[in-house]
N, C-alpha and C positions, 0 to 999 in steps of 0.2 A: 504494500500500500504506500503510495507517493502524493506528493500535493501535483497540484495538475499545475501545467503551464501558465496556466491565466489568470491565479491568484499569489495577491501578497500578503505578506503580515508582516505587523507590530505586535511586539510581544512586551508585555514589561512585568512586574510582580504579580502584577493584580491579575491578567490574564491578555489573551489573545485577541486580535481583532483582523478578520481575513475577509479584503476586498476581492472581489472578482471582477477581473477588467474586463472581462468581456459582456457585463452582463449591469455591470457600477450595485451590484447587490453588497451586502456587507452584515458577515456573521461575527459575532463576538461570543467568547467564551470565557471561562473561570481560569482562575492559575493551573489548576491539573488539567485542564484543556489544553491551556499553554504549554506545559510539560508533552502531552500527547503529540501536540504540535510539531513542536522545536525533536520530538525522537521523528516523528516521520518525515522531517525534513533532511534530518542527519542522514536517511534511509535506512534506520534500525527498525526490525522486527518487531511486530505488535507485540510477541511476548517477553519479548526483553523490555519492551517499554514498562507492560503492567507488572515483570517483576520489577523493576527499580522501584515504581510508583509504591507499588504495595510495602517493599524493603524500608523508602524513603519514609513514609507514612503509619506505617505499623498497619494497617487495613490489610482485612484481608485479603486473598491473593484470589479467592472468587468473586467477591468483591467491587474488586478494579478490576478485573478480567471482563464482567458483566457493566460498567457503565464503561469501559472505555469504547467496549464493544456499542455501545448506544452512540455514543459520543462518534464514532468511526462511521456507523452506521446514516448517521446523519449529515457526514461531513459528503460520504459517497451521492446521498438521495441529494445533496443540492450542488456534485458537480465539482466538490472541490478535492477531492482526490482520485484516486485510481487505480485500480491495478490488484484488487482484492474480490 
């Protein structure tokens, strides 16, 4: 899973915010969005992400497994990633 060509992001503590230039739409999300983010940008593995996240956080590792997977799932239905 990758971010698509035709979206940007600012990321800062607070969380993410991903314009799509093709389309001027704009999703914003929470800091462990941002986290989610900035791993599928690096192009790491979704389960490497959710282990960090879950290690990083003490949450459980089904968890983060189950919203990142929402969080992905929603990133896919509006066009801003790919490849999963």
């Amino acid at each position: 899973m990758k971010p698509t060509e035709h979206v940007r992001s600012s990321i800062t503590d607070d969380g993410v915010v991903l314009l799509d230039i093709a389309s001027g739409r704009i999703f914003s999300a929470n800091a462990i969005g941002a986290r989610i983010w900035r791993g599928l940008e690096g192009g790491e593995a979704v389960d490497t992400i959710v282990d960090r996240i879950a290690a990083e956080t003490g949450a459980e590792r089904a968890v983060v497994d189950r919203d990142a997977g929402r969080f992905i799932e929603a990133l896919e239905a509006r066009g801003l990633v790919c490849g999963g």
